[in-house]
C-alpha positions in Angstrom: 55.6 -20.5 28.5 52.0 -19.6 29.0 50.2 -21.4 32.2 46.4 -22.5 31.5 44.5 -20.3 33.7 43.0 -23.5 35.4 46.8 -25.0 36.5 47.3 -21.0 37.5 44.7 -21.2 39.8 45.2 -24.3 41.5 49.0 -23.7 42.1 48.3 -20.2 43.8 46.1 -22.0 45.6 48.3 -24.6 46.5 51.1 -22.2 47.5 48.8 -19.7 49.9 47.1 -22.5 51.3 50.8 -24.0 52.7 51.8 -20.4 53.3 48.5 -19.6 55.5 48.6 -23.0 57.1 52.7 -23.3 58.7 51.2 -19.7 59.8 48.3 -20.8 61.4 50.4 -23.5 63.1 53.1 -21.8 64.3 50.3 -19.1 65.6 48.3 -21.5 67.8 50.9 -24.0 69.1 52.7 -22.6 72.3 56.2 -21.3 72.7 57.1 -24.0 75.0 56.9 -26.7 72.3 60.5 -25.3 70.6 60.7 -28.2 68.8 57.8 -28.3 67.4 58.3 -24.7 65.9 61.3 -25.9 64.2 59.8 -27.7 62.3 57.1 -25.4 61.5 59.7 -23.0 60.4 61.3 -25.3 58.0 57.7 -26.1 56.4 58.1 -22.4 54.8 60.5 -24.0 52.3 57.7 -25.8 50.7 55.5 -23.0 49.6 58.6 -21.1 48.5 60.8 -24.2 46.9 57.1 -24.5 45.1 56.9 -20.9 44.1 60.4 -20.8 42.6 60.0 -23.5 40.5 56.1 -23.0 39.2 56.9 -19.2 38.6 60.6 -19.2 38.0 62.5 -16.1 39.8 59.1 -13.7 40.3 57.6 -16.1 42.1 60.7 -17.7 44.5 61.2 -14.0 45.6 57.3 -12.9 46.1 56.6 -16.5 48.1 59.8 -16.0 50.1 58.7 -12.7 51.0 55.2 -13.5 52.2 56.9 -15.8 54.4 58.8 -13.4 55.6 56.5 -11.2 56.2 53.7 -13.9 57.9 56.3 -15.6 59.8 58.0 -12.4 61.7 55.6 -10.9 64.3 55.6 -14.4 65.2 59.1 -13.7 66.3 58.8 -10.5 67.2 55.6 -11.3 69.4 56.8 -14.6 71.3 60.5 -15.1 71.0 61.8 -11.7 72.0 62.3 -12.9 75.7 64.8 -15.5 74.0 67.4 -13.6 72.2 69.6 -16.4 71.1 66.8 -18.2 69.7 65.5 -15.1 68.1 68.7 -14.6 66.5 68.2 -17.9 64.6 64.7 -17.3 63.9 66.1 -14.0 62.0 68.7 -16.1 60.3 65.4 -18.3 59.0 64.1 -15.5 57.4 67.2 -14.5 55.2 67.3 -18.3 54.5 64.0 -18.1 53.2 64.6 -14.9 50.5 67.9 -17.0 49.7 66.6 -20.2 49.0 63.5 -18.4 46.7 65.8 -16.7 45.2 68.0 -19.4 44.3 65.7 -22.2 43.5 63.8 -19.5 41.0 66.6 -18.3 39.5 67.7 -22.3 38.7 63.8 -22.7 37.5 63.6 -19.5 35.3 67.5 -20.4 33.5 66.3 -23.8 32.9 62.8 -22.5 31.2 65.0 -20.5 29.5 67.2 -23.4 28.6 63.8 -25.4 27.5 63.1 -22.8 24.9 66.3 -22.2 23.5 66.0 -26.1 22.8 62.5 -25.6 21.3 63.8 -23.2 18.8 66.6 -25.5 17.8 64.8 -28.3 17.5 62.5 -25.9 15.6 65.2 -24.9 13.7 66.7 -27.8 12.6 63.1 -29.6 11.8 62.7 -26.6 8.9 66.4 -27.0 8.2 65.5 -30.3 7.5 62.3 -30.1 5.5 64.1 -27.9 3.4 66.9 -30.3 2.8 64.6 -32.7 2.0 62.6 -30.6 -0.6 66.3 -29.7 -2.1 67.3 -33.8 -2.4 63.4 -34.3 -3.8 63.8 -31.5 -6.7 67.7 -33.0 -7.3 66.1 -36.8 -7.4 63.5 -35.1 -9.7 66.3 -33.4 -12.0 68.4 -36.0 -12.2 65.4 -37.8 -13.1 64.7 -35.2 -16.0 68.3 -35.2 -17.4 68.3 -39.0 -17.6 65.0 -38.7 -19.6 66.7 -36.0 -21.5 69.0 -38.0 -22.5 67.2 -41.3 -23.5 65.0 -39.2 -25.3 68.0 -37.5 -27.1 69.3 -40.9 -28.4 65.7 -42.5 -28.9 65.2 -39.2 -31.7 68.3 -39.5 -33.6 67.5 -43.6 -33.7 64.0 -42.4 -34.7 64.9 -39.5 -37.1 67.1 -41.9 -38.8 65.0 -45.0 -39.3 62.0 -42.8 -40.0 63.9 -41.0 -43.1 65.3 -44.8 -44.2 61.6 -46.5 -43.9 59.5 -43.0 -45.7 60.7 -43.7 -48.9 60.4 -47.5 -49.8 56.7 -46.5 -48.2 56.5 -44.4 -51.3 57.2 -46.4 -53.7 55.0 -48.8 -52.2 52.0 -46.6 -52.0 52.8 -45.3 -55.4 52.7 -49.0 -56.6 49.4 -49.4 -54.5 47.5 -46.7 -56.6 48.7 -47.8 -60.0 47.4 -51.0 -59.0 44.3 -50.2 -57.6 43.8 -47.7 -61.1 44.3 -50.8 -63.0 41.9 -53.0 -61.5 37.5 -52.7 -62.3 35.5 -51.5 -59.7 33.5 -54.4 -59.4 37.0 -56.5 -58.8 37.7 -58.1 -55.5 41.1 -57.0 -55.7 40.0 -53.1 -55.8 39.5 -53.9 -51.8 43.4 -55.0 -51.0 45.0 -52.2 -53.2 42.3 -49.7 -50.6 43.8 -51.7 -47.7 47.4 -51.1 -48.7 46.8 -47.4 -49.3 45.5 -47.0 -46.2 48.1 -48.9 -44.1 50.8 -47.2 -45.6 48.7 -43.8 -45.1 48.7 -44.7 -41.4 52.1 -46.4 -41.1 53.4 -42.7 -42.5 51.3 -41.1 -40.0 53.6 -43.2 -37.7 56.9 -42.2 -39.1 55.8 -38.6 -38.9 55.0 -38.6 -35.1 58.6 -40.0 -35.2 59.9 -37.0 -36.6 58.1 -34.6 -34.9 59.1 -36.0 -31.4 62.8 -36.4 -32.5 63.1 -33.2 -34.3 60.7 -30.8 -33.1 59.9 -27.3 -34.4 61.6 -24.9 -33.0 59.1 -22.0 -31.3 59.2 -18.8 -33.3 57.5 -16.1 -31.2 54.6 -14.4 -32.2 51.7 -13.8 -30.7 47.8 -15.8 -31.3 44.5 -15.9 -30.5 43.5 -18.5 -27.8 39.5 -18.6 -29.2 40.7 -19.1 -32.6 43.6 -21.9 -32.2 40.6 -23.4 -29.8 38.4 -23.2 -32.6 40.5 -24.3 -35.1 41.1 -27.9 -32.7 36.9 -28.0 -32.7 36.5 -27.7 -36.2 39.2 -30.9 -36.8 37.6 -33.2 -34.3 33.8 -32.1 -35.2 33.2 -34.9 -36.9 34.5 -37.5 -35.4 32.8 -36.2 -32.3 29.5 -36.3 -34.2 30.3 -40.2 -35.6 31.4 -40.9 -31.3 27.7 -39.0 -30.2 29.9 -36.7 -28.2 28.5 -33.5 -27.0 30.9 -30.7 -27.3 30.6 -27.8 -24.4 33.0 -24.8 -24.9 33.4 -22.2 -22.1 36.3 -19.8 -23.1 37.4 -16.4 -21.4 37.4 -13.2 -23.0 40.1 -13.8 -25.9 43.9 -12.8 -25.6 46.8 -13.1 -27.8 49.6 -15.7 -26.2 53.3 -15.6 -27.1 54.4 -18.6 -28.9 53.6 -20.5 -32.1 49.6 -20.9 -33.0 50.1 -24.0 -35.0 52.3 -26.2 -32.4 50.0 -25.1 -29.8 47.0 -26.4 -31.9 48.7 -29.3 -32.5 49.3 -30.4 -28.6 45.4 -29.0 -27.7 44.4 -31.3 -31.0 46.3 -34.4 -29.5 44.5 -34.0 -26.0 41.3 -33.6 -27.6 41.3 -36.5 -30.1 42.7 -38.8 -27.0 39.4 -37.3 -25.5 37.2 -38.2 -28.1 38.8 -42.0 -28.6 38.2 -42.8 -24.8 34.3 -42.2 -25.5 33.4 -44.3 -28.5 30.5 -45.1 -27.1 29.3 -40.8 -26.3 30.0 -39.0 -23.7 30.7 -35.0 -23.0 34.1 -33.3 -24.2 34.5 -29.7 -22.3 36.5 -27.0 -23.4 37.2 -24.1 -21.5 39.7 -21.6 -21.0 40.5 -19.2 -17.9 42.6 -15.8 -17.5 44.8 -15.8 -15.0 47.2 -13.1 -13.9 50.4 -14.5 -15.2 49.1 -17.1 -17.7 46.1 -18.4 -19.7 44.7 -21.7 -18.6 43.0 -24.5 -21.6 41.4 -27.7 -20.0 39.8 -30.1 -22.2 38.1 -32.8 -20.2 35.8 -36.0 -21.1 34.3 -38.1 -18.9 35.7 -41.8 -20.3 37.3 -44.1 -18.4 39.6 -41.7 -17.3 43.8 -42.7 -16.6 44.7 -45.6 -14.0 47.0 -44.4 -10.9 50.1 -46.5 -12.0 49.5 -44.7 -15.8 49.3 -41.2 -14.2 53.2 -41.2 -13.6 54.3 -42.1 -16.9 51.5 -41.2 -18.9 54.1 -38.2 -20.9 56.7 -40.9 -21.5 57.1 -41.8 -24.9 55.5 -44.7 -26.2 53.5 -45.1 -23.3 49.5 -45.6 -24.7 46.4 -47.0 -23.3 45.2 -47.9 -26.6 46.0 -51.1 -28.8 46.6 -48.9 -32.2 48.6 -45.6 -30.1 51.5 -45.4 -31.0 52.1 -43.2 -27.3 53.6 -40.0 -29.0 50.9 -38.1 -28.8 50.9 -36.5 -25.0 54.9 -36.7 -25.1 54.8 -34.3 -28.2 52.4 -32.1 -26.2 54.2 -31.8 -23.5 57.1 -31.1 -25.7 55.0 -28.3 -27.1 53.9 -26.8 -24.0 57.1 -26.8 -22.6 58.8 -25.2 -25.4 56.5 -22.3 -25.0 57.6 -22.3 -21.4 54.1 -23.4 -19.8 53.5 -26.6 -18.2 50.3 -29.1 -18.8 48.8 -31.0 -15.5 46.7 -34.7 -15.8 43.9 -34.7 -13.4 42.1 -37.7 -13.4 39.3 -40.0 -11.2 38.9 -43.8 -12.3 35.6 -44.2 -14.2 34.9 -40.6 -13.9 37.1 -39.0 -17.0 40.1 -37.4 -17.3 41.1 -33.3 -17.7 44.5 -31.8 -19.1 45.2 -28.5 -18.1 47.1 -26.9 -20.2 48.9 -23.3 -19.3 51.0 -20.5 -21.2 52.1 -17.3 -19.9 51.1 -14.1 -20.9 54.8 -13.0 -22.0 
């Protein structure tokens, strides 16, 4: 255990300043006051008791020796003529090595002891940070199989009401054009057989998110082109970013073919960028950007809209889960989906009022 160089000082100080002054005491006060030097004598055990425990072992022995050393010409010098009090004197000395001895040996085993409690404690503090991190990531998997399989019995329920609702849709839209065919164009009706088309159109948009998030395709791996599936996304949402007054700014990284499936992967980077576009109706900046990293590419698309409320941020992947009155809330679940299949993983940052960024990322192999 290190000392501060200040405490150092002072304790040193402390130590020759008792040493030097029983010295100067038993020097100046007269032989014939024995009682008085017997208590001088036993003073020494002070400075060394002191140096014992401050400096452990090193420093019982070295305070017990200057002692030693300061207190015997005093006994050589003045008690000589006394040999049985001598004799004691003598016996003080050895008293004084044993006793530093002793009382630093105690100090130094019981530093010693400190530390060793230290590292356990030490010890156990990782152990248990790691334990927690372990019962997090099981809370977190459980969490994930539970999802799993909700998400498992919410498809087939899905796959199979999507398949028994597609084709009575069908008839109805085929009904919907023969009647709209049939009526003038100056008729008022022309406008409801339009309506219907239209609903059904969108209602079998519906059922098809359905399907895709039940029964998703499986990845086949080739290889694309980042800039091109990236371009591909900017050519489908041009227009509705011109109709939203959206500036579009693109920043991509020199181009590089990804493992994985071109069309799924435009599909999730088309879902994050019309959910871009529909949270500035009213204009706004959409930024595209890509970035090589060692092990992966990285695709953000960001917008500065309204951006995703703190209790959203949590369950904004979960099916069904939309901001929007019309969302149906597939959308970023079938991304994720996506991204996962290709083994990558997709990351919401997001500031209230400020806009919102998905980061999407794909290994290299």
């Amino acid at each position: 255990m290190t000392i501060p160089r200040k405490t150092l000082y002072l304790r040193l100080a402390i130590i020759a300043g008792l040493l030097l002054l029983v010295t100067a005491l038993h020097y100046t006060t007269t032989t014939q006051k024995v009682s008085a030097h017997d208590i001088y004598r036993r003073l020494y055990y002070v400075p060394i008791i002191l140096g014992g425990v401050w400096f452990a072992l090193r420093g019982g022995i070295t305070t017990s020796i200057l002692a030693s050393l300061l207190y015997m010409p005093h006994v050589l010098i003045h008690w000589q003529h006394q040999p049985s009090v001598a004799l004691e004197q003598y016996l003080e000395i050895v008293l004084y090595n044993v006793i530093g001895c002793l009382t630093g040996f105690l100090a130094q085993r019981e530093r010693q002891q400190k530390l060793r409690y230290q590292k356990a404690a030490e010890t156990l503090e990782g152990s248990y940070l790691k334990l927690r991190d372990q019962a997090d990531q099981i809370i977190e998997i459980e969490e994930q199989l539970r999802r799993a399989d909700r998400l498992s019995a919410l498809g087939e329920l899905s796959a199979g009401m999507a398949h028994e609702i597609r084709n009575p849709l069908g008839s109805i839209r085929g009904t919907a054009e023969i009647l709209r065919d049939g009526v003038g164009a100056d008729d008022p009706k022309l406008e409801f057989a339009e309506i219907l088309i239209r609903e059904v159109d969108r209602l079998n948009g519906v059922l098809e998110d359905f399907l895709r998030f039940a029964k998703p395709t499986p990845v086949e791996y080739g290889r694309f082109s980042v800039s091109e599936v990236v371009g591909d996304v900017l050519d489908l949402t041009r227009q509705q970013a011109l109709r939203n007054h959206i500036e579009v700014r693109l920043d991509l990284a020199e181009d590089r073919d990804v493992p994985g499936q071109g069309e799924q992967i435009k599909q999730a980077l088309l879902n994050l960028a019309l959910n871009a576009l529909q949270a500035m109706p009213d204009g706004g900046i959409l930024e595209v950007s890509s970035m090589n990293l060692p092990q992966a590419v990285q695709i953000k698309i960001s917008d500065n809209g309204p951006g995703v409320a703190p209790e959203d941020r949590q369950r904004i992947f979960n099916p069904f889960v939309t901001t929007r009155e019309s969302g149906t809330g597939l959308g970023l679940a079938i991304t994720q989906r996506i991204v996962h299949g290709h083994d990558g993983h997709i990351v919401l940052e997001s500031t209230p009022g400020q806009g919102a960024s998905f980061t999407v990322c794909l290994p290299w192999s």
